[in-house]
N, C-alpha and C positions, 0 to 999 in steps of 0.2 A: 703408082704413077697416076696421073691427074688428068684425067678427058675433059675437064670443062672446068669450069665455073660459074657460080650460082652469088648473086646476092641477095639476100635475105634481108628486107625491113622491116624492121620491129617499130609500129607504133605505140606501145605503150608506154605508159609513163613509171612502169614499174618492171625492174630488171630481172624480177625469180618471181612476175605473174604468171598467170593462164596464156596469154599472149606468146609470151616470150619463152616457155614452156613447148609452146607447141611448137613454134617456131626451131625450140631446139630440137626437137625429135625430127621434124622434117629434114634439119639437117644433118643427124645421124644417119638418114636415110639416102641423102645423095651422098655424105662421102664413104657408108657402103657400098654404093655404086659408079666411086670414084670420082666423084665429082667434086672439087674440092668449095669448101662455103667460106662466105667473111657476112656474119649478120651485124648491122649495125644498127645502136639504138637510138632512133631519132626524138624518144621523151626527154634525153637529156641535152635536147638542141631545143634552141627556142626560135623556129623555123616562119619567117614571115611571109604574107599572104602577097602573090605574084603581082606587080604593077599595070603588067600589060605596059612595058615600056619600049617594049622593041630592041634593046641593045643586047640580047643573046646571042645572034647571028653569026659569033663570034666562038661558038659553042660555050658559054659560061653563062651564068646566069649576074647580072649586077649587081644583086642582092648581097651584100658579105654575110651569112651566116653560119658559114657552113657549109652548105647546100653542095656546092661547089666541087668539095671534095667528096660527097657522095655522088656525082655525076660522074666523076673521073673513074672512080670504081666500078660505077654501074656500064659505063659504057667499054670498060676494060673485059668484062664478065660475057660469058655467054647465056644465061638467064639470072631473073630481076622477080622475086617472090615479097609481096608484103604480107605482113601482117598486121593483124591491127583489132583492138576491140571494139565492139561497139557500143556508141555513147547516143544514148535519144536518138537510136532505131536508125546509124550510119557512122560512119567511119568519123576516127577522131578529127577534129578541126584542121591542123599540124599537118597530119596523113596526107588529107585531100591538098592541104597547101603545098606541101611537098610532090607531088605527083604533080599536079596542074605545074609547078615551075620545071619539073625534070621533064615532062612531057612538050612544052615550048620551048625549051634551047632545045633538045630532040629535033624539034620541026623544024627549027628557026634555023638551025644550022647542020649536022653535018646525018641527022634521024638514027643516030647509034643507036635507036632503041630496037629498030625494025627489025622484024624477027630471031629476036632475040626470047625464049622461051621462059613462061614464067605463067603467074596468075595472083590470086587473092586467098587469103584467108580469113576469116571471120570469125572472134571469140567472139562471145556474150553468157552472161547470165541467163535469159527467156527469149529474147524474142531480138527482131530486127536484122541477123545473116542477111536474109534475102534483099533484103534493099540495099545494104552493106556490100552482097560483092555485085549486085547490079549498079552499081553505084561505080566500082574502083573496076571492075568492068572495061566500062565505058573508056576509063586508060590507056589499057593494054589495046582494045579496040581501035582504038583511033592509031596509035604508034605503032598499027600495022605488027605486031607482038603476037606470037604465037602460043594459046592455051590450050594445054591439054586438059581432060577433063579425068575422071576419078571413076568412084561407085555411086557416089553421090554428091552434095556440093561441100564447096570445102569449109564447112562451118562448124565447131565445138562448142559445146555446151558447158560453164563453168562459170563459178565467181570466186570464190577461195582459191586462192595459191596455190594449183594442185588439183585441182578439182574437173577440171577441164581434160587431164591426164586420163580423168577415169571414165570419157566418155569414150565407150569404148565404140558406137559406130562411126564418129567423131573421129578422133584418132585413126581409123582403118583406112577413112577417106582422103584424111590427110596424108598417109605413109603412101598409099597408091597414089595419087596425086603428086608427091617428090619422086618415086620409079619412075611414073611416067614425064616427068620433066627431065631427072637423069636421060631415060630413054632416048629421049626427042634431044637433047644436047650431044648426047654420042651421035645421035644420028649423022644431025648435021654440021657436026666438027669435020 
């Protein structure tokens, strides 16, 4: 039986990446702890950059790309987890555009995002996590969204397919970090 709900976005452009990878383990991890997941993958949307036009108000965004019906779900869910790799030391282009539009009909109209529990993930090859989830952060932050925190921050190490699987402090961070988001959605169900 089902204490919550979790969605999961996957920004990568590649569906059996390091991204997406990890994303699925995290989600192995909430629906051990009952929480049932729907991850979706926004590489294979071609997600356009916010206008700042005002007509969300309505809770929808006016953009047709999509977008739209990942609001529906996200605001249907009781936590909102992305993922995403990083590309020249931050979050993929798409990601952030994605977020900044889900984060203004959030505001603009009825704020389904507010504490609703979730946070950031961070693949890379070397370098760039930390500015990456200070970066997607600032999100959750603002939409009043509630993060729990981990062992360490939730960043994995990886560039092959697979490879990210094998970080193993990486991974630890990540699986604690899904208990404790299960955790915090039973709580406040």
């Amino acid at each position: 039986m089902s204490t919550g709900r979790v969605v999961l976005l996957c920004g990568s452009p590649r569906r059996e990446g390091n991204t997406a990878q990890v994303l699925g383990e995290c989600a192995k991890v909430l629906e051990r702890e009952g929480i049932e997941t729907e991850t979706v993958m926004l590489g294979e949307m071609r997600i356009l950059s916010c206008t700042a036009c005002g007509l969300c108000t309505e809770g929808e965004c006016s953009l047709d790309d999509g977008l739209n019906e990942i609001i529906e779900r996200i605001r249907e869910a009781d936590g909102f987890i992305v993922g995403t790799p990083v590309y020249f030391g931050t979050a993929r282009g798409d990601v952030t555009a994605a977020l900044q539009r889900i984060g203004m009909v959030s505001m603009s109209s009825d704020s389904f995002l507010s504490r609703k529990v979730g946070g950031p993930i961070a693949v890379a090859r070397r370098g760039g996590h930390t500015a990456t989830l200070q970066e997607l952060l600032m999100f959750y932050l603002i939409n009043d969204m509630i993060v729990p925190g981990s062992t360490y921050w939730n960043m994995v190490f990886g560039r092959t397919p697979g490879e990210a699987l094998g970080d193993e402090e990486g991974m630890r961070t990540v699986r604690r970090f899904a208990e404790n988001v299960a955790f915090l959605v039973k709580k406040l169900r």
